[in-house]
Backbone as JSON, one array per atom type, in Angstrom:
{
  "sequence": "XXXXXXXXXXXXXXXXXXXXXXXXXXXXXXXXXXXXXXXXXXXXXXXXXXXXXXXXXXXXXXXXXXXXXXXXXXXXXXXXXXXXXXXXXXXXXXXXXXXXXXXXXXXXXXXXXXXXXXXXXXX",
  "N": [[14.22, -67.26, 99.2], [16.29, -68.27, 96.38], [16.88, -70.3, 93.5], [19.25, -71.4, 91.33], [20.32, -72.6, 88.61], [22.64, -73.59, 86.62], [23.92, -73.85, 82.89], [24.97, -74.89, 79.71], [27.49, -75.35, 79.66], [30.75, -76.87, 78.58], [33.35, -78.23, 76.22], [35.3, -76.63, 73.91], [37.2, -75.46, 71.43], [40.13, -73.3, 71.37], [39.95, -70.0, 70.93], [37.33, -70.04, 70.45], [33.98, -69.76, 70.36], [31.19, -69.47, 73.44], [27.94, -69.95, 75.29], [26.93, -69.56, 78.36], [23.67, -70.45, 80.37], [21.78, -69.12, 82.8], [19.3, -69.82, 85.03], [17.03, -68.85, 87.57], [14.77, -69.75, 90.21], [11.91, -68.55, 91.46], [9.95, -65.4, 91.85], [10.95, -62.67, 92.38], [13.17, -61.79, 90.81], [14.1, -59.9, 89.74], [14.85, -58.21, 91.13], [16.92, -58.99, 92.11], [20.75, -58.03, 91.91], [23.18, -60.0, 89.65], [25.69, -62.37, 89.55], [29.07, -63.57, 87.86], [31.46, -66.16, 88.78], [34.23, -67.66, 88.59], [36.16, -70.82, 88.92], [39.42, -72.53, 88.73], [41.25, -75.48, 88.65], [42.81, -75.86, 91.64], [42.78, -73.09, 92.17], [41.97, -70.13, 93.03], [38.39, -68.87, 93.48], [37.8, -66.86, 90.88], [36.44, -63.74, 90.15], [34.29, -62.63, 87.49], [32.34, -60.96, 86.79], [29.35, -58.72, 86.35], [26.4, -57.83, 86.62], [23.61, -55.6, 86.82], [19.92, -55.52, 88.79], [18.29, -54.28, 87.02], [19.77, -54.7, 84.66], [20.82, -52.73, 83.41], [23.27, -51.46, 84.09], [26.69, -53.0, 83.85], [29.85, -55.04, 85.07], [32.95, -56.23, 84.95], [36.07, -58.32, 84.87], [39.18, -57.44, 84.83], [40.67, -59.35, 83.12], [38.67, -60.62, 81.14], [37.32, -58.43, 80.05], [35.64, -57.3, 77.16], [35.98, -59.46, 75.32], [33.93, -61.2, 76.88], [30.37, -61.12, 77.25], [27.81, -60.06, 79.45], [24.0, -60.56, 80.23], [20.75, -60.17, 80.59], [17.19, -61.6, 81.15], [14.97, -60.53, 82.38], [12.34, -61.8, 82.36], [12.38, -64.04, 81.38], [13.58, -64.95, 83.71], [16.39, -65.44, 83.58], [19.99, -65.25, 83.23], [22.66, -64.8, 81.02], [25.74, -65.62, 80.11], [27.89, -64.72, 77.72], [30.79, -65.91, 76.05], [32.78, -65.0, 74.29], [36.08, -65.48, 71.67], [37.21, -67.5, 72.87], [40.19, -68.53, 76.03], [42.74, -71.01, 76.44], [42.99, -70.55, 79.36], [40.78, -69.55, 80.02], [39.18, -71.79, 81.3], [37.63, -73.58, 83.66], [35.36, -74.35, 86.05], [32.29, -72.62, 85.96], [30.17, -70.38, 87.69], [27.11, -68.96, 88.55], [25.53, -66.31, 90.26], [23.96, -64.88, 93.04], [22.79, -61.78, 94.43], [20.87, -59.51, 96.72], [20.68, -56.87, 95.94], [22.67, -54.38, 94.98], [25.2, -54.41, 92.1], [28.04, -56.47, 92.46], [31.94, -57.24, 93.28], [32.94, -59.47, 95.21], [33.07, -62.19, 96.05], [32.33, -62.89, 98.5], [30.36, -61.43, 98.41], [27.72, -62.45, 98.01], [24.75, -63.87, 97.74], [23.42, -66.52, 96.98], [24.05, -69.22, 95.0], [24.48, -71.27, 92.09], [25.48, -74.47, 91.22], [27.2, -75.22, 89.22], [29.13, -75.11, 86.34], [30.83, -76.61, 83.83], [33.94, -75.33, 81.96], [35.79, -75.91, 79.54], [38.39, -75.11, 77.56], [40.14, -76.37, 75.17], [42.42, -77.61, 72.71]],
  "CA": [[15.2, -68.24, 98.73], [16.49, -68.34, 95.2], [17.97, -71.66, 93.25], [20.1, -70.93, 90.51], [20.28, -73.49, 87.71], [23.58, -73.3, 85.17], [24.06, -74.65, 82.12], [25.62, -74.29, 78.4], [29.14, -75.68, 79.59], [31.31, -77.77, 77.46], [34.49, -78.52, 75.41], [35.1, -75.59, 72.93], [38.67, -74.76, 70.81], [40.41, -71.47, 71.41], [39.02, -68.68, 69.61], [35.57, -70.45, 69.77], [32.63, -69.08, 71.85], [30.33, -70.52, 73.86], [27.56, -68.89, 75.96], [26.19, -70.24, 79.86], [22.72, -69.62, 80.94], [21.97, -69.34, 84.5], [17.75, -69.75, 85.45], [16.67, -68.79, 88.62], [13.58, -70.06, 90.69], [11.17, -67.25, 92.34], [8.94, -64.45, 91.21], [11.59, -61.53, 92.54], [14.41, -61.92, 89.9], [14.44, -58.68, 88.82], [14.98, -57.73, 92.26], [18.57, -59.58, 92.5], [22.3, -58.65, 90.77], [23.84, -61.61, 89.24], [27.07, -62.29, 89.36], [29.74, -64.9, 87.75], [32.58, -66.59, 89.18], [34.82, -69.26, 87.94], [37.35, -71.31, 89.53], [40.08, -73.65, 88.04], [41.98, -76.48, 89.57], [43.84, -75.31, 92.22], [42.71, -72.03, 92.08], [41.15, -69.42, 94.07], [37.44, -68.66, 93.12], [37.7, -65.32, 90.96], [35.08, -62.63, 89.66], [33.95, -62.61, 86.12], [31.28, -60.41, 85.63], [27.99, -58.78, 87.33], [25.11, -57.28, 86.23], [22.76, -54.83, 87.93], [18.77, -56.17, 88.48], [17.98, -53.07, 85.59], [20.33, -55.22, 83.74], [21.61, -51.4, 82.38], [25.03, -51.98, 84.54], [27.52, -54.57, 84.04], [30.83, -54.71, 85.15], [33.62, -57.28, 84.16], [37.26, -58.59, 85.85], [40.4, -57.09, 83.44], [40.87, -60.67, 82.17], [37.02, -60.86, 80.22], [36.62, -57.37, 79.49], [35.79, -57.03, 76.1], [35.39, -60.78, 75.24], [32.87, -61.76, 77.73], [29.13, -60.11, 78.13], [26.66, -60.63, 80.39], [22.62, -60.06, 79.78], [19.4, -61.0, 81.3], [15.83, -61.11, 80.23], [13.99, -60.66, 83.82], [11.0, -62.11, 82.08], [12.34, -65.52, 81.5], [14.82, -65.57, 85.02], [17.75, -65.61, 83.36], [21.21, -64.09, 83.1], [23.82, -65.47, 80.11], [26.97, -64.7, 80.08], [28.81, -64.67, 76.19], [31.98, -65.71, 75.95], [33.46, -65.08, 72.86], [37.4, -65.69, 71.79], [37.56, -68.07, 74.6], [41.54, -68.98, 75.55], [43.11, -72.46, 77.28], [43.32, -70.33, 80.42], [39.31, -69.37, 80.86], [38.99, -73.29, 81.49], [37.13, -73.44, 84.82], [33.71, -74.52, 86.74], [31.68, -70.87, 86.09], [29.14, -70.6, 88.87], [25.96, -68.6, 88.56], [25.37, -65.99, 91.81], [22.91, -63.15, 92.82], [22.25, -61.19, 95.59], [19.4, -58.81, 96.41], [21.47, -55.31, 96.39], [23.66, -53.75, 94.3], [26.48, -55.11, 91.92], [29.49, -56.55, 93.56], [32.57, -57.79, 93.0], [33.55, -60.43, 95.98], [32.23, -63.3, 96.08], [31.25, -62.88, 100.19], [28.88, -60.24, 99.04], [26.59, -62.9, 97.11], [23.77, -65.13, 99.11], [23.07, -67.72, 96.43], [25.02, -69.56, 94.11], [24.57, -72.23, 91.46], [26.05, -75.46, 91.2], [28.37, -74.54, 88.36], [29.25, -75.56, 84.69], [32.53, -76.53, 83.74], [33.68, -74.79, 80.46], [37.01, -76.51, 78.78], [38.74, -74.46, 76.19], [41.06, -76.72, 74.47], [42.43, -78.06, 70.91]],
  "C": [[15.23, -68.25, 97.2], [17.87, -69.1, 94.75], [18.32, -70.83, 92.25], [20.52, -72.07, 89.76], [21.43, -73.4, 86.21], [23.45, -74.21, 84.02], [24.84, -74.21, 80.56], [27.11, -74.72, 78.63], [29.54, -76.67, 78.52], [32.38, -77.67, 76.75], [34.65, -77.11, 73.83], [37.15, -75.62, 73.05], [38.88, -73.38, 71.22], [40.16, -71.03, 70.41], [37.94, -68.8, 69.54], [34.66, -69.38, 70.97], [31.6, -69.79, 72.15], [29.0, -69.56, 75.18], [26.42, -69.91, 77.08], [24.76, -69.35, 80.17], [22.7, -69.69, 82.54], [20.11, -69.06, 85.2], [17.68, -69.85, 87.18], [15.16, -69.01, 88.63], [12.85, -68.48, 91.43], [10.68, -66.37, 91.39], [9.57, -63.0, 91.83], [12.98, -61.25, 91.71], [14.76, -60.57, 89.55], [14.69, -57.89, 90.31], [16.76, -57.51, 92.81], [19.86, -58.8, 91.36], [22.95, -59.88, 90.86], [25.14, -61.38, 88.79], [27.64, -63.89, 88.82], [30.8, -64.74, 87.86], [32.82, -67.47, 88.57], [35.96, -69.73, 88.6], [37.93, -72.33, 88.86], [40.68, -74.37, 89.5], [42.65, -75.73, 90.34], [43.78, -73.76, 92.44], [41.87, -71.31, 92.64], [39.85, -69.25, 93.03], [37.27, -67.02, 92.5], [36.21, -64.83, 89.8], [35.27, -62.82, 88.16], [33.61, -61.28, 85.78], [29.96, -59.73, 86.72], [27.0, -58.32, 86.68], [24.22, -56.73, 86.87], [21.01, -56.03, 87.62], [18.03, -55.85, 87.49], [18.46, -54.21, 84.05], [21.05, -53.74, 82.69], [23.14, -51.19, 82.9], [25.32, -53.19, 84.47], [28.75, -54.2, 83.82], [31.78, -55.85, 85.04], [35.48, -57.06, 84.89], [37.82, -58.1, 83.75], [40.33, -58.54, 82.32], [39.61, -60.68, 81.08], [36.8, -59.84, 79.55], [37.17, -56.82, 78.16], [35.31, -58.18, 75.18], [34.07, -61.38, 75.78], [31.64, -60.83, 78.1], [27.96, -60.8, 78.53], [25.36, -59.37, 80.33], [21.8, -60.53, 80.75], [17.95, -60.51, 80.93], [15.3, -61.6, 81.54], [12.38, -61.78, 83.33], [10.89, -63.5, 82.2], [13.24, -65.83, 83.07], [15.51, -65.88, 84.81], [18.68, -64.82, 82.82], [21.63, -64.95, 81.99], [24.98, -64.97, 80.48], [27.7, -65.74, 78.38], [29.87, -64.33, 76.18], [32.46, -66.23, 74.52], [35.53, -65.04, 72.92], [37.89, -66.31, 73.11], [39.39, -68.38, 73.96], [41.64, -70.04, 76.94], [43.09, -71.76, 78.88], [41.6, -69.8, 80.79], [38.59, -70.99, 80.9], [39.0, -72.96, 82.92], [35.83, -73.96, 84.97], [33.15, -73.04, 87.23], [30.34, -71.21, 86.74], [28.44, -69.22, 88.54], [25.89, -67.2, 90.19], [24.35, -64.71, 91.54], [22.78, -62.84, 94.34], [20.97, -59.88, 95.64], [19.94, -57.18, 97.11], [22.08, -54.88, 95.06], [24.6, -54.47, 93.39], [27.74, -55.26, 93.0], [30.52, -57.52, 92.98], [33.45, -59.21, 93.63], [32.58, -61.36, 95.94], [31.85, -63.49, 97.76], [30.23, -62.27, 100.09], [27.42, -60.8, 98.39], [25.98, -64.0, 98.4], [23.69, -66.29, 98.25], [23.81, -68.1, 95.15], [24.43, -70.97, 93.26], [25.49, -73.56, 91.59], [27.48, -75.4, 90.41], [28.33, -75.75, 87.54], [30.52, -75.56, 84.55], [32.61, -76.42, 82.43], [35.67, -75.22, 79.95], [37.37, -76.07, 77.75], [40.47, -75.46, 75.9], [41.28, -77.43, 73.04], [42.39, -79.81, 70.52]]
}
């Protein structure tokens, strides 16, 4: 079993940056890929971002890529994800996820999920 603990959300201007951690419980972390999702009002739950358990792959939805990177330091059990040049439309509750395989991009192919952080980009 592995919890998943977000945090770093909050009110930020466009253009600003802001960067979410995501701490997991357990002594196999380096075992899991971590993935982030975000969902807005009304809106389906879509892909961000993933990261292998190496942390030497990471792969990223069209919308983020380039702006947004995702790290992790196995040592402490945690992923980030750095979002820089945020815009009024990456306003969402970004959720935390990992599974114990491979990167992935759906959100069916993850077992554990965070609570989620809600990240507000406006002026």
């Amino acid at each position: 079993q592995v919890q998943l603990v977000e945090s770093g959300g909050g009110l930020v201007q466009p253009g600003g940056s802001l960067r979410l951690n995501c701490t997991a419980s357990g002594r196999t972390f380096n075992s899991y890929a971590m993935g982030w999702f975000r969902q807005a009002p009304g809106k389906d739950r879509e892909f961000v971002g993933t990261i292998s358990a190496s942390g030497i792959t990471t792969y990223y939805a069209d919308s983020v890529r380039g702006r947004f990177t995702i790290s992790r330091d196995n040592a402490k059990n945690t992923v980030y994800l750095q979002m820089n040049s945020l815009k009024p439309e990456d306003t969402a509750v970004y959720y935390c996820t990992a599974r114990r395989s491979l990167i992935a991009t759906s959100a069916l192919d993850y077992d554990y999920w965070g609570q989620g952080t809600q990240v507000t980009v406006s002026s």
